[in-house]
Structures are given as structure tokens and as C-alpha cells.
N, C-alpha and C positions, 0 to 999 in steps of 0.2 A: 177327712178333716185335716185340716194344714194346721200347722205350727202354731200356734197362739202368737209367738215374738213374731214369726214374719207378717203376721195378722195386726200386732201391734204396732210395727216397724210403720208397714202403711198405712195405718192409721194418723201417727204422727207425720207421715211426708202429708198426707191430703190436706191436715191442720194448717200445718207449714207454709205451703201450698196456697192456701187461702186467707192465710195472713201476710204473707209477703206481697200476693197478689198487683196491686195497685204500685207498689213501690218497683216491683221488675217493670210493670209495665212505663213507670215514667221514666226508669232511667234506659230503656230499651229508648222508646220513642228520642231522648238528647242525643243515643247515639246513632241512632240512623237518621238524623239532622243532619245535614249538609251543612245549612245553613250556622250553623253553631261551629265556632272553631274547634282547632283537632283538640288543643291543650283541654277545653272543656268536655269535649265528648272521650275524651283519656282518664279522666278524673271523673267521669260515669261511670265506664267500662270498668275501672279499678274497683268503685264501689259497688259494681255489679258483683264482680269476682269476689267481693267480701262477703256477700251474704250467703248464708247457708246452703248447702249442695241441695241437700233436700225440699227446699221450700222452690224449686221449679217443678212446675206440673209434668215436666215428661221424665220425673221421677218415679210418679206415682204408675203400679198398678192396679192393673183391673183384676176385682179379686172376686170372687161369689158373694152377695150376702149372707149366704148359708153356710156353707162349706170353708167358705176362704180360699178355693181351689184358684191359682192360678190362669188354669188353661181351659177353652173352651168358655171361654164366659161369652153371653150375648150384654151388647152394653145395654142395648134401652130395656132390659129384664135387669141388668146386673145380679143377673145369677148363670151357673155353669148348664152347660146341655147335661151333664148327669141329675142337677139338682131338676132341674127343667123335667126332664122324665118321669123322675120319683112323683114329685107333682101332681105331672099329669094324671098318671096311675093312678092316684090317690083321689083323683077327680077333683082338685082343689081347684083347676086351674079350667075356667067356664069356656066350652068349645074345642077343648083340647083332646082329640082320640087317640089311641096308639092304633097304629096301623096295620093293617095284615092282610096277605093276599097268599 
């Protein structure tokens, strides 16, 4: 089991993350405008770097739902290959064998 704060930490980046959303996104899009002069696309860029560290997505990690663990997570489960195992065993998880040869 991981940390709770680092459990919490990314909790609050994914929030962030999804609130700020829409606003990186337009002020991304003015500054890779050509067409937009520089002084404008500078006075983007500025208010880019105002907003919070953590409210960009590739802040965020991918953590287990279970566990919290870090490493080994599959995304489209968002959970870890230990948590994934426990699971299976348990036969929660429909099709899922452990294997033996």
C-alpha cells in the first residue's frame, strides 16, 4: 500500500488537471498560431507559465486503484500486475487463470 499523501498529492494533480483543462488548451492553441503576432502569443505563453505546475496532465501518475502502487499498473485496468494477480486468484476476475506448466 503507498503513502496516502502521495495517493492524495495525485488526486489533487488529476483535479487540477481537469479543471485547468480547456484554458491550457486555448492558450496552447494562440501560441502555436503563427498567424497571431509574437507580442500576443508572449503574453500567452506568460499566462501559461502562471498557472499551476500541477494542473498539466503529464503531472499526473498512474497509480493502482487498489493499492496506489506506482509501478506496474496496466492503464486500461488502472490497477497494478500485483493487484491484477491477487484478483485473479481470488476468481474475481471472469476468464482469468493462473498458469502452470
Amino acid at each position: 500500500m503507498a503513502k496516502l499523501s502521495s495517493i492524495n498529492k495525485n488526486n489533487k494533480r488529476i483535479k487540477l488537471s481537469d479543471q485547468f483543462y480547456k484554458k491550457r488548451q486555448k492558450l496552447k492553441k494562440v501560441i502555436m498560431d503563427k498567424k497571431i503576432s509574437l507580442d500576443e502569443r508572449f503574453k500567452a505563453q506568460q499566462k501559461l507559465s502562471k498557472l499551476p505546475r500541477n494542473s498539466s496532465k503529464t503531472r499526473v501518475m498512474n497509480r493502482c486503484q487498489i493499492t496506489g502502487r506506482p509501478h506496474g499498473v496496466y492503464r486500461k485496468l488502472k490497477i497494478s500486475r500485483i493487484a491484477l494477480r491477487q484478483l485473479g486468484l481470488q476468481g474475481k476476475i471472469p476468464g482469468l487463470i493462473k498458469s502452470s506448466w
